[in-house]
C-alpha positions in Angstrom: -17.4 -3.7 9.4 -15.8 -1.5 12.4 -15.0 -3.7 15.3 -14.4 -3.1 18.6 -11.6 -6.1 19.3 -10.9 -7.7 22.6 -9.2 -11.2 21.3 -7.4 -12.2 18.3 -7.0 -15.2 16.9 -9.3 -16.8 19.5 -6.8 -15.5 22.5 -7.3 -12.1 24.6 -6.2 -9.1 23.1 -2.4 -8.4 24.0 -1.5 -5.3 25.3 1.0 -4.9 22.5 -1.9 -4.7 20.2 -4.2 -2.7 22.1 -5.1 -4.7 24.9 -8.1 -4.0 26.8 -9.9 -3.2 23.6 -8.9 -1.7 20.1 -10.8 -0.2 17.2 -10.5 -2.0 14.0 -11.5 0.3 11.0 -10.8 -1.7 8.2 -9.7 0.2 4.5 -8.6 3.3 6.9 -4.9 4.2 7.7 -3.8 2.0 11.0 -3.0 5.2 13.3 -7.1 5.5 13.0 -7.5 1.9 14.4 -6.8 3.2 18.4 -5.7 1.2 21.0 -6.1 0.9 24.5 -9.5 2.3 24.5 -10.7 3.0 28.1 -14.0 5.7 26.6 -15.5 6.7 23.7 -16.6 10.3 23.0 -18.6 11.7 20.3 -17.8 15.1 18.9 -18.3 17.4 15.8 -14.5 18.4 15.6 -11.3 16.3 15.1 -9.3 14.7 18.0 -6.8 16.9 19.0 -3.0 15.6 19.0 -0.5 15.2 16.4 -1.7 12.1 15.2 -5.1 13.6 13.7 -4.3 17.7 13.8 -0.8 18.0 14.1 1.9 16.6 10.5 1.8 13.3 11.4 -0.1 12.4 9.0 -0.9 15.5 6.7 0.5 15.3 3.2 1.8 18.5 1.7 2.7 19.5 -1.8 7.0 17.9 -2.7 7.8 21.8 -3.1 7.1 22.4 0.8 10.6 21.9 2.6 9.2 23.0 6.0 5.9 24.0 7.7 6.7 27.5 8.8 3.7 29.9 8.0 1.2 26.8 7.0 -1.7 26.5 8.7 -2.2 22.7 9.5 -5.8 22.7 10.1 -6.7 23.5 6.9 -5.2 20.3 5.9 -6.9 17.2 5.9 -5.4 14.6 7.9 -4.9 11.0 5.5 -7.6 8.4 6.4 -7.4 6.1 3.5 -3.9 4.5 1.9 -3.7 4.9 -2.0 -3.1 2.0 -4.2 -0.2 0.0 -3.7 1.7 -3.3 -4.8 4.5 -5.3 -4.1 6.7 -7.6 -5.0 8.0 -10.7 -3.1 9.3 -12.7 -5.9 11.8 -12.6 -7.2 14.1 -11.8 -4.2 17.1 -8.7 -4.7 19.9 -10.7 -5.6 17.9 -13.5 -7.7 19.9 -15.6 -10.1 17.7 -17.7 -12.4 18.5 -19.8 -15.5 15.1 -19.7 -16.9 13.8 -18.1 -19.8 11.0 -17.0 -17.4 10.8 -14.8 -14.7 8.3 -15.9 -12.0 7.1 -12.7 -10.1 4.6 -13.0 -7.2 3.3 -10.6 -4.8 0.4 -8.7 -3.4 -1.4 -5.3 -4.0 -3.9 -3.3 -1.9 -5.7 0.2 -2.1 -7.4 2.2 1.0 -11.1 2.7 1.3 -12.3 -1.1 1.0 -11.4 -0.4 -2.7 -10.7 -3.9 -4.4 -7.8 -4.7 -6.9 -8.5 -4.6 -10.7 -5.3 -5.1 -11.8 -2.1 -5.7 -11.6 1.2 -5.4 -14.4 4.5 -6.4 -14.3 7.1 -5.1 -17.1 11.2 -6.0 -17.5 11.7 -3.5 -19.8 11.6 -0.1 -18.1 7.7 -0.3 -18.5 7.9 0.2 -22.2 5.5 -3.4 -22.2 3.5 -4.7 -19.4 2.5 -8.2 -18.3 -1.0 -8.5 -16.4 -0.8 -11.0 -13.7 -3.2 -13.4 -12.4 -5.1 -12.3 -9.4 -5.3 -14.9 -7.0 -6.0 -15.4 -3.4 -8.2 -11.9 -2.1 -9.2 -11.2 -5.6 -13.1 -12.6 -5.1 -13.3 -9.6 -2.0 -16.5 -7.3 -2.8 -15.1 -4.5 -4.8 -16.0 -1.9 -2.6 -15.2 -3.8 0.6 -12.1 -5.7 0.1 -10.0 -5.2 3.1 -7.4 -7.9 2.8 -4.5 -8.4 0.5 -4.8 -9.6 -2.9 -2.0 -11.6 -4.1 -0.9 -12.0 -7.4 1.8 -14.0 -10.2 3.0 -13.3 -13.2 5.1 -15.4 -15.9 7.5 -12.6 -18.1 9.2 -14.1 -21.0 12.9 -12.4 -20.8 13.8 -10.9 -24.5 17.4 -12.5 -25.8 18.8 -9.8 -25.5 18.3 -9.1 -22.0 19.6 -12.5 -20.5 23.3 -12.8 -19.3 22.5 -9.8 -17.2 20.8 -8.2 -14.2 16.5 -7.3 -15.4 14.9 -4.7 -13.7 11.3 -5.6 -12.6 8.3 -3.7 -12.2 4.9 -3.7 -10.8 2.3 -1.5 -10.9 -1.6 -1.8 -9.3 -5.0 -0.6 -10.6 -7.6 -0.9 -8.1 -11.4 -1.1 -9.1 -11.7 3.0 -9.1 -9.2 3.1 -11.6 -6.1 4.5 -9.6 -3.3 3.8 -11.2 -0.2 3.5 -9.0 2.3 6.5 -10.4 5.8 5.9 -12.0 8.2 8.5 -9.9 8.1 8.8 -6.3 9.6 13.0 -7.3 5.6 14.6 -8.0 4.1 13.3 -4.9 7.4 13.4 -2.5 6.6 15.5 0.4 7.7 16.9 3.7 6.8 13.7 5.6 7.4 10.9 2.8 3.5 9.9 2.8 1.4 7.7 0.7 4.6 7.2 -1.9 3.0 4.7 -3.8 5.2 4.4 -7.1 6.2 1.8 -8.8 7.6 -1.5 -6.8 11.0 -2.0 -8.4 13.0 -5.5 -8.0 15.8 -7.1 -9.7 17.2 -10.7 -11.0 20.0 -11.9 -12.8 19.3 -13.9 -15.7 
């Protein structure tokens, strides 16, 4: 499924996006999708550069404050994104009546891998929702590229209505990686791949 792109959306490419030609490499981390290619080489080493050698995109262990003494090349550059979701609904700052939140958004994980799952809890994640996969959800598991978007209808307990609820989401994708709760074990030098729980909020 690699392309080599010269239009978009039935138009020439732009130059903003990569115009004369640009790599597509779906399920891999964009920096990897060049643009402006002018040649193509083949090699049996990594490019050299910061983008593919240098931190830019190394991830390093959340007890490493700085690089001095660490030997980059020994580690491997990111190529696909983990599991992710997001939530676009409700918006920080949403005040709703209901006895129902409505929570809609979309989840995604690197490497073609599709979305099993997503949940949604209001109570700190003590109980989970799972939410209806919808558009993107038919992708083939091990080549979904796109976005798959998902809803979710949360009864709000009694108790928790005259007041702000925190909202959470969480993705499985079809491997069965689970997005983590804290952003503080996988924190690192260069704030990569932080992948924890979505967090949003609405007053009730």
């Amino acid at each position: 499924d690699v392309l080599l792109a010269y239009e978009m959306n039935g138009e020439p490419l732009s130059e903003e996006h990569g115009s004369p030609l640009r790599l597509i490499v779906p399920g891999v981390v964009g920096v990897r999708n060049v643009k402006w290619v002018g040649r193509i080489e083949t090699s049996k080493v990594e490019a050299e550069g910061p983008w593919q050698r240098g931190i830019a995109y190394k991830g390093l262990s959340p007890m490493i404050k700085d690089v001095t003494g660490i030997d980059l090349d020994t580690v491997a550059s990111i190529q696909e994104m983990p599991v992710q979701s997001v939530i676009v609904s409700p918006k920080p700052g949403t005040v709703t009546e209901l006895d129902d939140i409505e929570v809609k958004g979309f989840a995604w994980s690197g490497g073609g891998r599709g979305i099993n799952r997503v949940d949604v809890s209001i109570d700190n994640g003590r109980t989970w929702t799972t939410a209806d996969l919808k558009e993107g959800s038919q992708q083939h598991p091990s080549r979904a590229w796109a976005w798959t978007f998902w809803e979710a209808s949360v009864t709000v307990p009694e108790a928790h209505r005259g007041g702000e609820v925190t909202v959470l989401c969480r993705a499985t994708d079809t491997s069965y990686n689970t997005q983590p709760e804290r952003a503080e074990p996988i924190w690192n030098l260069r704030g990569l791949n932080c992948n924890c729980w979505q967090i949003g909020r609405a007053h009730v």
